[in-house]
C-alpha positions in Angstrom: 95.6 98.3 47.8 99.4 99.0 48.7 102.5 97.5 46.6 105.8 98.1 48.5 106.0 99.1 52.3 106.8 103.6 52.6 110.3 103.7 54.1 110.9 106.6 55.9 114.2 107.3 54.2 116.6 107.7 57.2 119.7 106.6 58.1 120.0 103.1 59.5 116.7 101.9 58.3 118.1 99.0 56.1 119.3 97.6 59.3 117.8 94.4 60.0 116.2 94.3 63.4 113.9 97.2 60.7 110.7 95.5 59.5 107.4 96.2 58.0 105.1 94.1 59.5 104.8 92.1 62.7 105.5 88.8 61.2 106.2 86.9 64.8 105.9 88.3 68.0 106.5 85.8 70.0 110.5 86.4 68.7 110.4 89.8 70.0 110.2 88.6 73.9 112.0 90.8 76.0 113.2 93.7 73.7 112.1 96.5 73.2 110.3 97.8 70.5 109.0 100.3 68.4 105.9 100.7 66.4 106.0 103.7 63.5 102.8 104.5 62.2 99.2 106.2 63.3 97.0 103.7 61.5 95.6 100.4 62.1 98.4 98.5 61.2 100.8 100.1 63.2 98.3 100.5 66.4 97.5 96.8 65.7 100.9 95.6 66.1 101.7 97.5 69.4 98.7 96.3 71.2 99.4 92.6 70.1 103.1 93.1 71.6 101.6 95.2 74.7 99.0 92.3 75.6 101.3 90.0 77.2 103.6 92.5 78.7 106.8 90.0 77.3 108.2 92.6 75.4 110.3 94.8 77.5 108.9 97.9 76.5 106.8 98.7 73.3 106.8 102.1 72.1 104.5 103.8 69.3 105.6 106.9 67.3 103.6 109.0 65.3 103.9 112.5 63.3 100.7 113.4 65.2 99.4 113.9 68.5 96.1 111.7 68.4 95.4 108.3 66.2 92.8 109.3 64.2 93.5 107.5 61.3 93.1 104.1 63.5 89.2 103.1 63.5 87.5 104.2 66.8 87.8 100.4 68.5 91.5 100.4 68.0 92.0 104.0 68.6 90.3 103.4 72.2 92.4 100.5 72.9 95.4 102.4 72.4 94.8 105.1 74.3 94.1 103.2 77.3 97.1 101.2 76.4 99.3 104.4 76.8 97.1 105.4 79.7 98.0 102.0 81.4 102.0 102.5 80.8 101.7 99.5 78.6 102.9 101.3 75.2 104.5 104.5 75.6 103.4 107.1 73.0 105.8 108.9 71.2 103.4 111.7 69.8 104.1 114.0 67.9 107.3 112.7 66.7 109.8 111.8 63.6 112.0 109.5 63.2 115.9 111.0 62.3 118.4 108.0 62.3 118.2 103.9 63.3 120.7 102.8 65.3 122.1 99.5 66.3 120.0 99.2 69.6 118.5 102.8 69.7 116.0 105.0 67.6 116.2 108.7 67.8 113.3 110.7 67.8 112.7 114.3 67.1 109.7 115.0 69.3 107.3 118.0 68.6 106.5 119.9 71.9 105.4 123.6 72.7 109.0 124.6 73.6 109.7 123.4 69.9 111.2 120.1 68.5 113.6 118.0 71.2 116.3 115.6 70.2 115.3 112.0 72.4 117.1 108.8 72.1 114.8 105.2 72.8 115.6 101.9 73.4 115.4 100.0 69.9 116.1 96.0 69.7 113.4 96.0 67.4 111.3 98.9 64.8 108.2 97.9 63.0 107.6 100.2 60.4 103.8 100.8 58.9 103.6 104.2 57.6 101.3 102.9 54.9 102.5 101.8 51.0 103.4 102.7 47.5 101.0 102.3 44.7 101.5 99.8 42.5 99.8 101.2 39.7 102.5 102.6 37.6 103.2 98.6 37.0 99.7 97.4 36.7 99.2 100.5 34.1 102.1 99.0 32.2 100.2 95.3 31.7 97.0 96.9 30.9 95.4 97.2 34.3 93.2 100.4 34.9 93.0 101.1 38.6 89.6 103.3 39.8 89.9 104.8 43.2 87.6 104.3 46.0 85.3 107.7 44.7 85.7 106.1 41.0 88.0 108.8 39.6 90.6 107.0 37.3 
């Protein structure tokens, strides 16, 4: 369904501890890392790096304060992940630059938005993708959405 990975289009994020899916986890042992992204994918990926507890820390961010785009089993198991201390939830938040070692985070609260700084060794980014139809339209391929509209 997706072409090309959404960037979040901030500074830093062509550096390259960034990546857009959790390729191997096992070579993430001991850092810490953040997860961007409410959905399965990205609430996937920070429970597989939470299980073992060999990451030293695992952090999710999301531009909302609940994972309701994540299906109801996942969505469960990450909130009793966060509950646990296992991931810590960086919700409602938005990403402002990457940095070598570091993320920086504006995080939504009542008082308004604060500025925070995380540990970064490693960011997984799955914010969703980019349709690919303007390149199948140009070989001839008709795409029909999911409530067959074209």
């Amino acid at each position: 369904r997706a072409g090309a990975p959404q960037q979040l289009g901030v500074p830093g994020e062509d550096a390259p501890h960034v990546a857009y899916r959790l390729k191997e986890p096992e070579a993430l042992k001991g850092q810490h890392v953040v997860v961007v992204g409410g959905g399965n994918s990205a609430v996937e990926s920070a429970l597989i790096l939470a299980q073992d507890g060999q990451c030293a820390s695992v952090s999710i961010s999301y531009r909302k304060p609940r994972f309701l785009r994540a299906r109801g089993d996942n969505r469960k198991a990450i909130e009793q992940a966060i509950e646990s201390g296992r991931v810590r939830a960086l919700v409602p938040s938005r990403v402002v630059s990457v940095g070598e070692r570091t993320l920086s985070l504006e995080l939504d609260e009542e008082a308004g938005p604060r500025a925070i700084t995380v540990p970064c060794e490693a960011l997984i980014v799955q914010v969703g993708g980019t349709s690919p139809a303007q390149l199948l339209s140009s070989i001839g391929i008709e795409l029909v959405t999911k409530y067959a509209e074209r």
